[in-house]
C-alpha positions in Angstrom: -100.3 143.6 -73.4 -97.3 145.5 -74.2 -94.9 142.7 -72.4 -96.6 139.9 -74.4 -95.9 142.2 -77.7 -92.6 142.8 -77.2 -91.0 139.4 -78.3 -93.0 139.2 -81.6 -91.1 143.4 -82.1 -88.1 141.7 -81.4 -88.1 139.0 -84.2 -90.0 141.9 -86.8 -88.1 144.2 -86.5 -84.7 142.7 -88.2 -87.0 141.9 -91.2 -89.1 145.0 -91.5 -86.0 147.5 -90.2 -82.8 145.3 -91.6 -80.2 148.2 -91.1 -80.6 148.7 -87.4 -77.9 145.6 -87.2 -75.8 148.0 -88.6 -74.8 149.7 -85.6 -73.5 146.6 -84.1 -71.1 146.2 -87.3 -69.7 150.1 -87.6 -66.8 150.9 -85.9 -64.0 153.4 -86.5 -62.3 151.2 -89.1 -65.4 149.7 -90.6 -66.8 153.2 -91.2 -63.6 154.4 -93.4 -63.7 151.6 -95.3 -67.2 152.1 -96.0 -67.1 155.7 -97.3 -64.5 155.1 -99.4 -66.0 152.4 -100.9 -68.8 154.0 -101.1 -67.0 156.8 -103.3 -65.4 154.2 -105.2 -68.4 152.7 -106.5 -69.3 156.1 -106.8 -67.2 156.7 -109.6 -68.4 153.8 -111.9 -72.2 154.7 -110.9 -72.1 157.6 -112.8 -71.1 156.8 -116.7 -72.9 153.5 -116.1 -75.9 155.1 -114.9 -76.4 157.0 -117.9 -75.1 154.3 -120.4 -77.5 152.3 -119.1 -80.4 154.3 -119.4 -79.4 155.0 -123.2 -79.8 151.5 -123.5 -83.1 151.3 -121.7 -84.7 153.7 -124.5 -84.7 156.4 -121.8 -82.9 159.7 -121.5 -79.5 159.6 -119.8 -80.6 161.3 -117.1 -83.2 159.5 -115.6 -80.3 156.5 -115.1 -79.2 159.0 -112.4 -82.3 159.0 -110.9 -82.3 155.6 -110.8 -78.7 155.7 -109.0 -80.1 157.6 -106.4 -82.8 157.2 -103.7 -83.4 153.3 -105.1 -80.1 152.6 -104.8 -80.2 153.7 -100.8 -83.8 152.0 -100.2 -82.2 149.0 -101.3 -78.9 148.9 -99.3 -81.1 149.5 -96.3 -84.0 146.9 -96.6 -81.6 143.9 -98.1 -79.4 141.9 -96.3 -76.0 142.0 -98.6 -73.7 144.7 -97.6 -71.9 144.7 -100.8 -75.0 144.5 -103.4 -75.2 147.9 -104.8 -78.8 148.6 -106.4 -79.4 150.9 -109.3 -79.3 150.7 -113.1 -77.9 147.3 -115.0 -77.6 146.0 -118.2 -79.3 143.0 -118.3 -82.6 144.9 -116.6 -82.1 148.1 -119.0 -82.5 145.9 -121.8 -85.8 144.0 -120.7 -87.1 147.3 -119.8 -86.1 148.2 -123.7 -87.5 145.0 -124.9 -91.0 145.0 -122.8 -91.5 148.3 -123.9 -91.1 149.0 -127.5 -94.5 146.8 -129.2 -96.0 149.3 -127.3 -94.5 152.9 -127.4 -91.5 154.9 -128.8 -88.1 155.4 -127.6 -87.6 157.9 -125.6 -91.4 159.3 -125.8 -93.4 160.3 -122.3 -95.5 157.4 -123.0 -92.4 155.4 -122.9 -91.1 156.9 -119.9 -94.6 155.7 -118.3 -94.8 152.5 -119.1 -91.3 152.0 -118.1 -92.1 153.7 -114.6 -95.4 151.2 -114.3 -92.9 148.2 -115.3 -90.9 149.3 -112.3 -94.0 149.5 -109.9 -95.4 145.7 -111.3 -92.1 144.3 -110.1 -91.3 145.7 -108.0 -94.7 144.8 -106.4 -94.1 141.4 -107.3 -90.8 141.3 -105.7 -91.7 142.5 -102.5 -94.7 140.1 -102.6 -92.6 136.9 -103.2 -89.9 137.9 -100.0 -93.0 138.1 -97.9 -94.2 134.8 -98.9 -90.9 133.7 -98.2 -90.7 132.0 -102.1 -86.8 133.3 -103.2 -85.9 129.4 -103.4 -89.0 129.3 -106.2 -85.7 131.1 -108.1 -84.2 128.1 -108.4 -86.4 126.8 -111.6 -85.0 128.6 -114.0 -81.8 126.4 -114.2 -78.3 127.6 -115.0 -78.4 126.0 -118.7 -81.4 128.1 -119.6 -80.2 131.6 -117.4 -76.8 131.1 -118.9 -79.0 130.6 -122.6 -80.6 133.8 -121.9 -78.0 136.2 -120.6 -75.8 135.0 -123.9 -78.4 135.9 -126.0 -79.2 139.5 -124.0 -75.6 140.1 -124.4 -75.5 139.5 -128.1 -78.8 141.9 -128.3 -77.4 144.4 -126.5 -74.1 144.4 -129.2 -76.5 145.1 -131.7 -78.3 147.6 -129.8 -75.3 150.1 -129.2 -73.1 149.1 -132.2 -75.5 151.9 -134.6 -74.6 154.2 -131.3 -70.7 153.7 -131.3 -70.5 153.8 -134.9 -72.7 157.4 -134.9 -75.6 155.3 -137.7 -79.0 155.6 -137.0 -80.8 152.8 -135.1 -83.9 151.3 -135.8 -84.7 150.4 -131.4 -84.8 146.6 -130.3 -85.8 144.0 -133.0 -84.5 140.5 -133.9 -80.9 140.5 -134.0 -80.2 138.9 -137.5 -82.9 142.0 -138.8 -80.5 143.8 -136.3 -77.5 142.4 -137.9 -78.4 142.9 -141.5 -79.7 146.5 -140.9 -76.1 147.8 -139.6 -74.5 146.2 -142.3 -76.3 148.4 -144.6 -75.7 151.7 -142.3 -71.9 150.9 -142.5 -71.1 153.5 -145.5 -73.2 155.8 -143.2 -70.5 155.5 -140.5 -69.7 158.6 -138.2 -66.0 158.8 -138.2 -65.7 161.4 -135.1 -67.5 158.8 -133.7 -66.4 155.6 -134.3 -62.8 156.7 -133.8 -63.8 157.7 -129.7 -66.0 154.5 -129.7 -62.9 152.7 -130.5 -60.6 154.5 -128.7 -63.1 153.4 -125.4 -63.6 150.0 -126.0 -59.4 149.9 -126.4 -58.9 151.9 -123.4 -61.5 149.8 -121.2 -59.9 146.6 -122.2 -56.7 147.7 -121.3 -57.9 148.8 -117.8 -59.4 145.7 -117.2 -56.5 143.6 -117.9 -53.4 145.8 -116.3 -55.2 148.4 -113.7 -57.9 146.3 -112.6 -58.4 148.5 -109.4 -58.7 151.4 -111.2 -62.0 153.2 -111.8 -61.2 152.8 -115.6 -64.8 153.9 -116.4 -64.6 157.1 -115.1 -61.5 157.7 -115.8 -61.9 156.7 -119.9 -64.7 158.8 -119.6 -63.9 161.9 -118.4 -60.5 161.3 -120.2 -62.4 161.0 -124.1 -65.1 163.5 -123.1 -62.1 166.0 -122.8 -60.7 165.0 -126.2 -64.7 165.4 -127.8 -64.9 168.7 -126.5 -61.5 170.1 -127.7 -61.6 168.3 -131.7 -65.2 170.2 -131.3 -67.3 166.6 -131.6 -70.8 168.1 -130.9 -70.4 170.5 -133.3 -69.1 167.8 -135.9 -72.7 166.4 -135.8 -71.8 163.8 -132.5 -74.4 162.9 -130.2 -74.2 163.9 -126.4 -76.4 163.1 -123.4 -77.8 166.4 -123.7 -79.0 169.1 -120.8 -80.2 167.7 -117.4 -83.1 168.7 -115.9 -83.1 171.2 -113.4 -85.0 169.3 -111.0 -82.8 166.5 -109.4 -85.5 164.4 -107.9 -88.9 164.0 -109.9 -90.9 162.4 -107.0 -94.3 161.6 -108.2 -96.9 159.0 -108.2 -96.3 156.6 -110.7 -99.0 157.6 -113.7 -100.2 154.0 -115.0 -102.2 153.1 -117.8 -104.0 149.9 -116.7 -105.0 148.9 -119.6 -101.5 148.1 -120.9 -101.1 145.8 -117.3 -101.9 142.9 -118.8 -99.1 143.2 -121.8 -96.7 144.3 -119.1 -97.4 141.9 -116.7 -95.5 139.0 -118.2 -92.0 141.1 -118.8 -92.6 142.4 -115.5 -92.4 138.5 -114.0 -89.5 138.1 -115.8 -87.5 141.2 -115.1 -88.6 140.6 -111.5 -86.9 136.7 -111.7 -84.1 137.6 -113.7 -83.6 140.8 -112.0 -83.2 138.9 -108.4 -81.4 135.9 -109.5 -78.4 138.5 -111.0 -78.4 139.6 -107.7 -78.8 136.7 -105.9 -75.2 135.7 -107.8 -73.4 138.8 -106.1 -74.7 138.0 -102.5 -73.8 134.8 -103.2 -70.1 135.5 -103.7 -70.1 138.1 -101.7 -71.3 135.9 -98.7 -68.6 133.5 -99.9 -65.6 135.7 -100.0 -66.5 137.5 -96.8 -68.2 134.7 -94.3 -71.0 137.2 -94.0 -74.6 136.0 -94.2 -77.6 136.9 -96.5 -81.1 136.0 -96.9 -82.9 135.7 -100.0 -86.1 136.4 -98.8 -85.1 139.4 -97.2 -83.5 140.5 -100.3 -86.1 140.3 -102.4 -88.2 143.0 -100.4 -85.1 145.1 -101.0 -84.8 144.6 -104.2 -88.7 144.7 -104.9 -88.9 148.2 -102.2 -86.0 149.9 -104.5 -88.0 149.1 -107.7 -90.8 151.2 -105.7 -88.9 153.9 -105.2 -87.7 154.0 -108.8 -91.5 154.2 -109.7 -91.6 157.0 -107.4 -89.1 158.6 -108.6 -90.0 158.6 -112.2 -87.3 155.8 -113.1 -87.3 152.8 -114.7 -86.5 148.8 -113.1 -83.5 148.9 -111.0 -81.3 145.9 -109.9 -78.7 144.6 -108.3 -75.3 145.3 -110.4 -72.9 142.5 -110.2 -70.2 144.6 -111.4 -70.5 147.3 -108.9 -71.2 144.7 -106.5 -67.6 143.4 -106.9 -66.1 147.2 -106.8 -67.7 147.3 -103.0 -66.2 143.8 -102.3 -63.0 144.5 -103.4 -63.3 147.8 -101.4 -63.9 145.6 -98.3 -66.9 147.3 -97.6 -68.7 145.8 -94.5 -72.2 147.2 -94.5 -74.5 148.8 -96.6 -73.5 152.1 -95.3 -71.5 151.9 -98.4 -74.0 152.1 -100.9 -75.7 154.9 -99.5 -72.3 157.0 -99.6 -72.0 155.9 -103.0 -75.4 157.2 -103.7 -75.3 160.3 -102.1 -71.5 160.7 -104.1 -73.7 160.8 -107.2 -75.8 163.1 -106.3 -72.8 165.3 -105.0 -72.0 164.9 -108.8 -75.0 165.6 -110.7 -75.3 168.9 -108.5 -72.0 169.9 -108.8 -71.0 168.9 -112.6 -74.0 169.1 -114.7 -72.5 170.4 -117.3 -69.9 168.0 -117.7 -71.9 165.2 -118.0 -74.2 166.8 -120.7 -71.2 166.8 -123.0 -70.2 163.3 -122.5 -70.6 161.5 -126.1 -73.0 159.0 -126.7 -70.3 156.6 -128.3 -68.3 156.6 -125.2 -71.4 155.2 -122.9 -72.2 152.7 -125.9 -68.4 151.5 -125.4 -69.1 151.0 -122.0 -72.1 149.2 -122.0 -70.3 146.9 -125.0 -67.0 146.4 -122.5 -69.6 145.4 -120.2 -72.0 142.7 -121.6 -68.6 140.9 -123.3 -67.9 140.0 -120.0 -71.3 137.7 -119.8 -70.6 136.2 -123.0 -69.7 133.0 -122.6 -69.9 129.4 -124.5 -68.6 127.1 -121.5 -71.9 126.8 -119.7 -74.1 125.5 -122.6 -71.4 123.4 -123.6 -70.9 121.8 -120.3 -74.8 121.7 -120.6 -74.3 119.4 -123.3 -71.9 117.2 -122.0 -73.8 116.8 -118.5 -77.5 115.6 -120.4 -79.0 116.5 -123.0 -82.3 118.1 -121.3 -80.1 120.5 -120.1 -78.0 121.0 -123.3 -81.6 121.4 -125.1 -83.4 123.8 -122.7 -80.2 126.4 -122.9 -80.1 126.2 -126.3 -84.1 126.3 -127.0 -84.0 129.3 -124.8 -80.7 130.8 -126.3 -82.2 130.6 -129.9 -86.1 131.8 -128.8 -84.5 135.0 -126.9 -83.0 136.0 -130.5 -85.7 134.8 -132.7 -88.1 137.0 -130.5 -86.7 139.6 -129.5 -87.9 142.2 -128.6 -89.6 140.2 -126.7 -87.5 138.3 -124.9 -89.2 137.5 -122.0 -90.9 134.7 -124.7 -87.1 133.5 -124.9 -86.7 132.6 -121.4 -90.3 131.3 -120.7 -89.7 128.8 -123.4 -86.8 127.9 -122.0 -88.1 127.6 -118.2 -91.0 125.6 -119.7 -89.0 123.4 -121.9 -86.6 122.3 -118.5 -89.5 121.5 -116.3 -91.4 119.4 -118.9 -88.5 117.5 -119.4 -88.4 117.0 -115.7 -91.8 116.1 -115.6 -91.3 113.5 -118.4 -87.6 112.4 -117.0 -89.7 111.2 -113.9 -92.7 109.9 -115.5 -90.1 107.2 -116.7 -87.9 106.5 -113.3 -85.3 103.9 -113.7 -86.9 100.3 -112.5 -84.4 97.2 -111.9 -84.9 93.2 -111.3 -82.2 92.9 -108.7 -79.6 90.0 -108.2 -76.5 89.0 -105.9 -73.2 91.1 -107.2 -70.4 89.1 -106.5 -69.4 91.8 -104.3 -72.3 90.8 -101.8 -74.3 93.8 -103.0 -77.7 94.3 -104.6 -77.5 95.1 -108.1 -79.2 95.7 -111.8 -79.4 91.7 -112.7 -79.9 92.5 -116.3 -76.8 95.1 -116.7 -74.9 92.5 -115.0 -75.6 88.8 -115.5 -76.9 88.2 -112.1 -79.1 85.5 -111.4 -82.5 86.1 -109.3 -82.4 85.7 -105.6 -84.4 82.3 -105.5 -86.6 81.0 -108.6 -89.6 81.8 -106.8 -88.5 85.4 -105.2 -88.0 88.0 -107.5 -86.5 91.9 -105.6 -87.8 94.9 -107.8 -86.1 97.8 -107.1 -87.7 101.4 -107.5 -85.4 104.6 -107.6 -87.9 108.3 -107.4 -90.5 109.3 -105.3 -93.6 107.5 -106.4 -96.3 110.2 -107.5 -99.4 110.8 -109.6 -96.7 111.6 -112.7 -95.2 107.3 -112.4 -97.1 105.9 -110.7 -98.5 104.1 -113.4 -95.0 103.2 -114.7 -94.5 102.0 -111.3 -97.6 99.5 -111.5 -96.8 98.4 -115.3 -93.3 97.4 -113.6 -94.6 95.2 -111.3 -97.5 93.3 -113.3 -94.8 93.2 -116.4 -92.4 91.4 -113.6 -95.0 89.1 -112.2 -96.3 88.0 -115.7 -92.4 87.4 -117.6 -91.8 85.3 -114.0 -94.7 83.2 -113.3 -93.2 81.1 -111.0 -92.5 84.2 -108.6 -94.4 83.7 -105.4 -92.8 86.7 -103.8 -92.4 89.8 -104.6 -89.7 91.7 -102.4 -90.3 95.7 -103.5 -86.6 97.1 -102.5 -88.3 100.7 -101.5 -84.8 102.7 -100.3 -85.2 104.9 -103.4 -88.8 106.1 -102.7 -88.4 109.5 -100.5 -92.1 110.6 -100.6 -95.2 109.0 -102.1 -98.3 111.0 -102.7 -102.5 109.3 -103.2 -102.1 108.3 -106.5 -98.8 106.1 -105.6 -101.0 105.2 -102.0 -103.8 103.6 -104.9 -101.2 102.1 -106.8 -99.8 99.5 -103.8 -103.2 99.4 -103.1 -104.3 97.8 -106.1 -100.5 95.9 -106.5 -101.8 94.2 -103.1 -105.1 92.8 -103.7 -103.7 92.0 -107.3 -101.0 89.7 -105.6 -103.3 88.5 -102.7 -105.9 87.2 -105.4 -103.2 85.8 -107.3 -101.9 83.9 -104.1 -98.6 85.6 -104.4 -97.3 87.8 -101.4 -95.9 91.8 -101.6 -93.2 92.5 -99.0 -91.3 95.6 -98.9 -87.6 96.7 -97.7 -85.7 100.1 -97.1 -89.2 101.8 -96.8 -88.6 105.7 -95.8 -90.0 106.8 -92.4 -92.2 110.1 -94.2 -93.6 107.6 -96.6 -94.7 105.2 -93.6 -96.5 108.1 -92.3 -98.5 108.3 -95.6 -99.2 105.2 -95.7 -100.2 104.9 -91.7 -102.7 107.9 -92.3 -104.6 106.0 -96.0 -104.8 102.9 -93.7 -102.4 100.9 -96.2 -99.8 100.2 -93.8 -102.1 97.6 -91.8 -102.2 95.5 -94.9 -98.5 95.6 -95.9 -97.2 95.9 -92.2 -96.2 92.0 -91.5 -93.9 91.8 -94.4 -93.0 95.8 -95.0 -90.8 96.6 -91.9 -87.2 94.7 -93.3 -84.2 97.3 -93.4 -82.1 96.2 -96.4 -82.9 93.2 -98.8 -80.7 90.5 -97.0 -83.2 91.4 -94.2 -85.9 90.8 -96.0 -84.2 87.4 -97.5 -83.9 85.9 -93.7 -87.5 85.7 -92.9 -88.9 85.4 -96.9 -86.7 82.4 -98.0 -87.4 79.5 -95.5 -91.1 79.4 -96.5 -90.2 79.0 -100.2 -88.1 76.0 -99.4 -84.7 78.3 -99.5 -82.1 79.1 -97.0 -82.0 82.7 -95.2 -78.2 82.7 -95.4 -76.5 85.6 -94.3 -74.9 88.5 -97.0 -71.0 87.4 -98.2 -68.7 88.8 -95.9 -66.4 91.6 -97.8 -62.9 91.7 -97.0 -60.1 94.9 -98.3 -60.3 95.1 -101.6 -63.4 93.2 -102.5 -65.4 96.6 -101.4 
């Protein structure tokens, strides 16, 4: 029995036990490259980690929970060896956003829910790599993801601007209410503070445009946290992170309120989509810049296991961080041993400097996060989403405009958005373009109305039908062909040019069906050309393909022409012969 088992281990254990393939990638060189990128990444984890979890609603320290064992659960079970797992931006502020119709900042209920929002999608997550369904990702389109992050990014600004400036801040709510609530707060302003925010987000820039290598957060930091403590900032009324807890892990099991499921359910779907498509755009580069391969599926039961742990560990939603992502590329790390140095780094740090990081001002981590979200703004995509259809232009914007007008619940943003794009899909193929073909003088088949061509013969007229044919057209496809047999009555044939139709489903199956015996009684004949080998199957298994079979088999149209026009008193001459330039 155990012989017979032993090929089915093999091919399991890659996907249940990813980072065994490790060992076959660490060498001497790979491994020194790998802890010091490791402590690298290390160095950003830590300010981000708790700027993040400011913005999440939760205390700054639980970001470093979050940095910790989820970050080496998920460098383990994924399949990118430079996506590093742990707090984000995006994720901290849909963790902000699901939470706050139903608890307050920084509350233990808060702290809950956000640990049960971790455990639904995480859950989720892991459920949808199993099923193998990462390529289901690929509805949301770029218009509307690129509509959503802009908007995130612009509720985010207005979420830490009250923090930098040292005002007090009312949580998430719509950003104009947002907007018109700091401008009355600006006479309010906390100098102390908005001088260091300002000195941050100036400092930041800077590093970003001359040191880009650098570990600039840190660095600004550690650099400004010095400068609060000696012009005595806490004591000027400036807000810190505050102690740290004692207790470095919080291992637990995640305390859920059930009832509340069903209003976190929705965000949770989200932050799980959202979540893994940010990822899914570092593996993707990654994989491009370093010939290595990924697999979606794989890393969504990362991703979705490392949001388990952060449930376990009394955290909130973790994800992959594109930013830290890039710090481990540009690191050249080659495995996900990497991440787990970086991991273990921070923890080196929170045992070693507590103190420290209790004194780092709250402005400086706001400055961060705001250096950080600029980065995603961006108008180019929903412009060019404009100028390649307006569907696309539409949903980006729709979605763009509901994730403000909502917020905080933004998850209604991007639903809109995702549900706007697929019913103008749906309605874009209800109405599949349909052409009456004639003779280009370039010997091909073209639109006779767009331009000028006569029909084939008087009494043969070649429809041509470009999308699959499906329950959504097929009536469009049926009013086609009784709307060109009654505006040409003297049609005797009709010649269906079928190289366009890639799949057909029953409803289409009924449509020739009733198209045939409508002809047949009608004593006109239905032939067909270009017909697709997967919808001969269809139509072999419905029985249709015995009734269309003598005249359904021609290749192209001037197939077609050689056998259909003698019997109508024309001549089956062969296509124009093209020479050079007359292609």
């Amino acid at each position: 029995m155990l012989p017979a088992l032993t090929p089915t281990l093999r091919q399991l254990l890659p996907r249940l036990l990813p980072f065994l393939a490790w060992r076959r990638q660490l060498d001497a060189a790979t491994l020194r490259t790998d802890l010091l990128a490791g402590f690298t990444v290390a160095l950003v984890a830590v300010p981000q980690a708790l700027a993040y979890a400011q913005l999440a609603g939760l205390p700054a320290y639980v970001g470093l929970y979050a940095s910790l064992l989820p970050s080496i659960v998920g460098a383990l079970w994924g399949s990118s060896a430079q996506l590093n797992t742990g707090p984000v931006a995006l994720t901290s502020l849909l963790t902000a956003s699901a939470l706050s119709p139903l608890a307050l900042p920084g509350s233990e209920t808060w702290l809950m829910l956000a640990v049960q929002l971790a455990l639904l999608a995480g859950i989720l997550q892991v459920a949808f790599g199993a099923l193998r369904l990462a390529h289901f990702a690929d509805l949301l389109s770029h218009p509307v993801l690129h509509g959503f992050i802009n908007a995130c990014s612009l509720l985010i600004c207005a979420a830490q601007l009250p923090t930098l400036l040292g005002v007090g801040a009312a949580g998430q709510r719509p950003f104009i209410e947002a907007i018109v609530d700091l401008a009355l707060a600006l006479p309010d302003i906390h100098l102390p503070s908005a001088a260091l925010g300002g000195a941050a987000i100036v400092l930041l820039a800077a590093q970003r445009r001359y040191l880009p290598r650098w570990p600039g957060v840190l660095i600004v930091v550690a650099a400004l946290s010095s400068v609060a403590w000696l012009t005595g900032f806490e004591a000027d009324g400036g807000r810190v992170v505050g102690t740290l807890p004692e207790q470095v892990f919080a291992f637990a099991l995640p305390r859920a309120d059930w009832a509340q499921t069903t209003d976190l359910l929705p965000a949770a779907f989200v932050l799980a989509l959202v979540s893994f498509i940010e990822a899914m755009s570092s593996c993707k580069l990654a994989s491009a810049r370093t010939g290595q391969r990924w697999n979606g599926n794989q890393e969504l039961i990362g991703q979705g296991l490392a949001k388990l742990t952060a449930a376990a560990c009394q955290a909130y939603p973790v994800s992959g961080s594109f930013g830290r992502s890039a710090f481990l590329l540009n690191a050249g790390a080659r495995t996900g041993l990497a991440s787990v140095v970086g991991a273990l780094v921070v923890l080196a740090a929170l045992l070693a400097v507590p103190g420290p990081i209790a004194h780092i001002p709250r402005p400086v981590l706001a400055a961060v996060i705001l250096v950080t979200v600029a980065g995603l703004l961006s108008v180019h995509p929903l412009r060019d989403a404009w100028r390649s259809g307006r569907d696309d232009g539409l949903a980006g914007s729709v979605c763009f405009v509901a994730t403000l007008a909502f917020a905080p619940r933004v998850e209604i943003g991007i639903l809109a958005g995702l549900l706007l794009s697929l019913a103008l899909l749906i309605y874009r193929s209800m109405k599949p373009r349909v052409a009456l073909l004639g003779r280009h003088p370039d010997g091909t088949w073209r639109d006779a109305e767009r331009f000028g061509l006569a029909p084939a013969h008087p009494q043969l007229s070649i429809l041509r039908f470009d999308g699959p044919l499906h329950f959504v057209n097929a009536a469009t496809f049926e009013d086609a062909v009784l709307a060109t047999c009654r505006d040409h009555p003297q049609t005797r044939t009709l010649l269906l040019s079928c190289a366009g139709i890639n799949a057909i489903d029953a409803s289409g199956i009924d449509a020739l069906r009733r198209i045939n015996r409508q002809l047949e009684a009608d004593g006109r004949l239905l032939a067909c050309c270009g017909l697709k080998k997967q919808v001969i199957d269809v139509m072999e298994r419905t029985g249709l393909w015995p009734h269309l079979v003598p005249h359904a088999g021609y290749r192209t149209e001037d197939d077609a022409l050689q056998q259909l026009l003698p019997p109508l008193g024309g001549i089956g001459a062969a296509p124009p012969v093209r020479r050079g330039l007359e292609w």
